[in-house]
N, C-alpha and C positions, 0 to 999 in steps of 0.2 A: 224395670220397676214401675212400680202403677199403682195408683189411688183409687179410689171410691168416690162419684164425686152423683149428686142428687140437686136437680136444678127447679124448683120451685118459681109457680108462675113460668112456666118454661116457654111459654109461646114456641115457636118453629124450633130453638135452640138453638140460636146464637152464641150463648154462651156454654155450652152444651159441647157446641162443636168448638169453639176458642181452646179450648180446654182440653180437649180427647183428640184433634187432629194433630198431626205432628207440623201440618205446614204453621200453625198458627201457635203451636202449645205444644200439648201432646202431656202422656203422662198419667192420665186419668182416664178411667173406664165409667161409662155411665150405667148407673144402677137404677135410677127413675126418674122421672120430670113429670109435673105436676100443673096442670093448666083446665082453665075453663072454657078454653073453645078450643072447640071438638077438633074443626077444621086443622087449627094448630097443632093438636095431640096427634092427627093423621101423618101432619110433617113429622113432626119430632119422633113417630114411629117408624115411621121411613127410612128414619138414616140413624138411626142410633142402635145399641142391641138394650138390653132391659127392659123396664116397664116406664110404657107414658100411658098416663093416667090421667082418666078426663074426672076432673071433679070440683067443686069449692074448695080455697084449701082446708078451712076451717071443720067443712065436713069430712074430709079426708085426715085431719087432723085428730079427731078427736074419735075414729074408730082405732085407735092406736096400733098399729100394725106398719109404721115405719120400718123399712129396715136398717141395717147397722152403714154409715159412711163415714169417709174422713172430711169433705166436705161438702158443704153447701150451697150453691149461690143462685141467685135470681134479685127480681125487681117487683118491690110490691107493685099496683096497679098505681101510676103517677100522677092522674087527672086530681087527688087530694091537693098534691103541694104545685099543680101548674097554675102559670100565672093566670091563665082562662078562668083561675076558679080565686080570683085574689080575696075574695071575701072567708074563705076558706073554712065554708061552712058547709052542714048540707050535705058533707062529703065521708060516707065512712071508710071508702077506699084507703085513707091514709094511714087507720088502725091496722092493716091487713100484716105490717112487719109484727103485730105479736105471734100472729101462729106460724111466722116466720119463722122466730125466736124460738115460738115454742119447739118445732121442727127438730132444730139445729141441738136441742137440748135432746130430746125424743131420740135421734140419729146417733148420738155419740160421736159426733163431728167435731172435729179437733178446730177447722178453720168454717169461717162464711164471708162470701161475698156478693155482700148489697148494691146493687144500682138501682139509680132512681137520676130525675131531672135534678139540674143543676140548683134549682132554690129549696133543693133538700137543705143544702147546706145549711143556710141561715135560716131555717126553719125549726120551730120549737121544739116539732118531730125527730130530729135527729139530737136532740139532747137525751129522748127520751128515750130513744133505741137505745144510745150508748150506755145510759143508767141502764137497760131492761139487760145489757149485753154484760153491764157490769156485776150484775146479781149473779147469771149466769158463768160468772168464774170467767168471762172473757175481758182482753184487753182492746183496743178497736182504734184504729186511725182510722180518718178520714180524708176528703179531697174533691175539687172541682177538677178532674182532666178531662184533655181533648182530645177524642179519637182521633183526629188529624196526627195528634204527635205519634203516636203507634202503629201507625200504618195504614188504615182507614182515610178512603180517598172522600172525606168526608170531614166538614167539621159538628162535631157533636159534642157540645158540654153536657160530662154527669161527673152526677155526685157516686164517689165510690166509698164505701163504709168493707174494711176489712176488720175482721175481728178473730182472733184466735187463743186457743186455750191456754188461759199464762202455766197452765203447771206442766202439760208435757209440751208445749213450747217455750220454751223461757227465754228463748232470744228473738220473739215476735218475726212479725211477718212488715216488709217494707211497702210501698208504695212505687208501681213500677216506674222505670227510667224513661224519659222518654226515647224514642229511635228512629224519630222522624224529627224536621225544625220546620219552622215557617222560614220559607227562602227570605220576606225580610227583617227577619232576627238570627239569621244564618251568622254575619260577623266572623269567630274562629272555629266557630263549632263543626269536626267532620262531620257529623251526623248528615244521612241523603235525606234529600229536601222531601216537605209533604208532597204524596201522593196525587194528582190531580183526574180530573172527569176525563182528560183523554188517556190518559193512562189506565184510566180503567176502563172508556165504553169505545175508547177511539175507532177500536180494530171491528166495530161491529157494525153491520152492513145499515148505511144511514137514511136504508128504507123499511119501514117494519115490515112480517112475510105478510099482513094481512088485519084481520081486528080478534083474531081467534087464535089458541092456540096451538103451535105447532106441533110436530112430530118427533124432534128429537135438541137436545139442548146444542149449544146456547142459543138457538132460535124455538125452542120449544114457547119463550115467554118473551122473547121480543117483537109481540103483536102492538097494536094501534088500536086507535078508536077510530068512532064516522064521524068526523067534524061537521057543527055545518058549514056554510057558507061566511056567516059573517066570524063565526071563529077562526076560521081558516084568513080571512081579511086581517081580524086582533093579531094575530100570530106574524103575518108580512111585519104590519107596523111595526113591532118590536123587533131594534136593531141586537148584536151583537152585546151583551152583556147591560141591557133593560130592562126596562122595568113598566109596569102603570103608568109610570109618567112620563114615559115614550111614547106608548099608546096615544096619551090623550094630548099630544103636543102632534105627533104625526097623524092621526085620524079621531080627532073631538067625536065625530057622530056616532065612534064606535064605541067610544068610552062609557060606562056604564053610569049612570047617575049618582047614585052613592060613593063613588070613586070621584069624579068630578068633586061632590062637596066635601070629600075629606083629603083633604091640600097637605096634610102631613102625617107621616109615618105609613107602616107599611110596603118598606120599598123592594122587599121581595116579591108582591102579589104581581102575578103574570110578567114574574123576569126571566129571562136567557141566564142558565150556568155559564160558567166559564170554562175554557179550556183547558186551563192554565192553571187553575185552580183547584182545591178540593171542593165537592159539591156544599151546598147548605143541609142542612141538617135534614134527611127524608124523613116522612112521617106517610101516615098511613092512605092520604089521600093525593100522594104524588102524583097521578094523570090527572089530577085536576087545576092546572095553571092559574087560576082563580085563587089557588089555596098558598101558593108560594112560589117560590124560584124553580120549575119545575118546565119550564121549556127548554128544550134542546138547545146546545150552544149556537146552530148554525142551525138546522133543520126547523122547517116552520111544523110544533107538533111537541105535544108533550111527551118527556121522557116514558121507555115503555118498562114494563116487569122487570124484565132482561138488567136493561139500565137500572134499574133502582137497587135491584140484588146486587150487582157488583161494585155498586156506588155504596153499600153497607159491608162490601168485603167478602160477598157469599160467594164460593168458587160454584162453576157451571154445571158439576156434577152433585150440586145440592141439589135433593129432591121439593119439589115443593107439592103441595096436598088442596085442593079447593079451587072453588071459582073465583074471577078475577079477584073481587072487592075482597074475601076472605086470605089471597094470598097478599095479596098489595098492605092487607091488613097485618098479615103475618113480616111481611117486610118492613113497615114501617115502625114496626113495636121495638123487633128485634136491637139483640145487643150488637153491634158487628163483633165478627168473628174475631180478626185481629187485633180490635181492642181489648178482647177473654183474653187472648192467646198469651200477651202482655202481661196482664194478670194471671195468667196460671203460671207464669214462671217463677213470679217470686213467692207462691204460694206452693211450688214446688220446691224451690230451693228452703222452705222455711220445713217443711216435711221433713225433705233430706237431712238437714243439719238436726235435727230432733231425732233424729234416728227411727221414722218409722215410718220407711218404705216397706213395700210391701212385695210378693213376686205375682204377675200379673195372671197368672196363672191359676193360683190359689183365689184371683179375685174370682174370677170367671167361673173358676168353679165352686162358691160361697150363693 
């Protein structure tokens, strides 16, 4: 049995694949994904069957020619509710869940599932979804989780907004369990502990093949950059799980001036992951050391493609589509996959018990 399921703002389709892969989800056939860069729409065509579709949503929205799903999900564009933007103006990005909404109304979608950054929560924005969700005949929970508990060698807080139709659902949809723990909150819980960096890049050869990309995966995107010299120096300095202020305790001259006068916060900029650990949160500019906790545990050298895919949970036979910045881009957006996968279960089991599975067959051929 198998769903319908149309993934808006799809970027590469992280959650795309949470959802329709069995290693992570499964259960759901994708009918289309919806995104405004191209390079992304290239991925998400790659590996999925249906239509991805390059366009605004709103313009895509309003030539009315959705077609019919059971669900929905995706992440408006989050730069509205980040704290980078705390004056929280200026920014229309953050209106982009009405044609969200509109979407899901459009579709005939029974369920939707919203991500976005974690100060969605306590933001005015998500009262307003939930009112726009509550016209719309849906009920809707909400939630801060952390892909670390799902399986994701990663820690990443978002906000998750489910919502589902209260008339042919009537016993709502839950909020997933978690199926990983932090080793020290572990106490009597069996749960297997979070996932860590070695665990996911351990096994991968701890020289990149080059600055370009390869020939066939998982070395197709575990390339390098040309450091110069004195970054290659920055990089010795910093010991085993440091930071900036290793740097500029073990080599002052290399330290950067602006770092020197800001004596507090930012203790991820130009730190060593951990081994042992799940990574920090990647974002779009992970080869950039400067930008966050993005140097290799032990190797003097910022984490490569390779690493940052499977540090979001993307298996090695995911295709990816563009030049470096454009995938790096597509990686750091992305939902990881096993935190969808998480989420498609209980939005699966909430189908099932509504009684309106479907046979997967009939989808494919609709």
């Amino acid at each position: 049995m198998a769903y319908r399921i149309a993934d808006l703002f799809a970027g590469a389709g992280g959650m795309t694949l949470g959802f329709t892969d069995e290693r992570f989800g499964g259960g759901f056939v994708p009918v289309f994904g919806v995104d405004n860069d191209a390079a992304a729409v290239r991925t998400h065509h790659a590996n999925f069957q249906g239509q991805s579709v390059h366009a605004n949503i709103e313009d895509w929205v309003a030539k009315g020619d959705a077609p019919v799903v059971d669900v929905i999900v995706g992440g408006p564009p989050c730069q509205g509710f980040s704290l980078l933007n705390k004056s929280r103006s200026g920014d229309q990005r953050r209106a982009l869940w009405e044609p969200y909404l509109e979407t899901v109304k459009a579709t005939g979608a029974r369920v939707f599932v919203m991500e976005n950054v974690a100060e969605l929560f306590r933001s005015p924005e998500l009262s307003d979804i939930r009112a726009r969700a509550d016209q719309l005949g849906f009920t809707t929970v909400a939630a801060v989780l952390n892909t670390a508990n799902f399986g994701a060698p990663q820690t990443r807080k978002r906000t998750i907004v489910i919502g589902w139709d209260r008339v042919t659902i009537p016993f709502g949809v839950e909020l997933p369990e978690p199926t990983h723990v932090d080793p020290a909150l572990r106490g009597s819980s069996n749960l297997p502990v979070w996932k860590t960096v070695h665990d996911a890049i351990g096994d991968l050869p701890p020289v990149p093949i080059g600055t370009d990309f390869g020939a066939e995966g998982p070395l197709d995107l575990h390339f390098g950059r040309t450091p110069t010299e004195k970054s290659q120096k920055r990089y010795r300095a910093v010991p085993e799980g440091g930071n900036r202020f290793d740097l500029f305790r073990n080599a002052p001259e290399l330290t950067p001036d602006c770092w020197i006068r800001k004596t507090s916060g930012g203790t991820d900029l130009f730190g060593r992951l951990w081994w042992n650990r799940p990574s920090v949160t990647i974002r779009t500019e992970f080869f950039k050391p400067e930008k966050g906790r993005y140097l290799h545990p032990v190797e003097h050298r910022p984490i490569t493609h390779r690493e940052a895919a499977r540090l979001m949970g993307f298996p090695d036979n995911f295709v990816f589509i563009g030049s470096k910045v454009e995938i790096a881009r597509q990686i750091g957006n992305a939902v990881p996959p096993p935190f969808a996968g998480a989420i498609s279960k209980v939005v699966r089991q909430a189908l099932d018990r509504a009684g309106l599975s479907l046979d997967a067959t009939k989808i494919k051929a609709a």
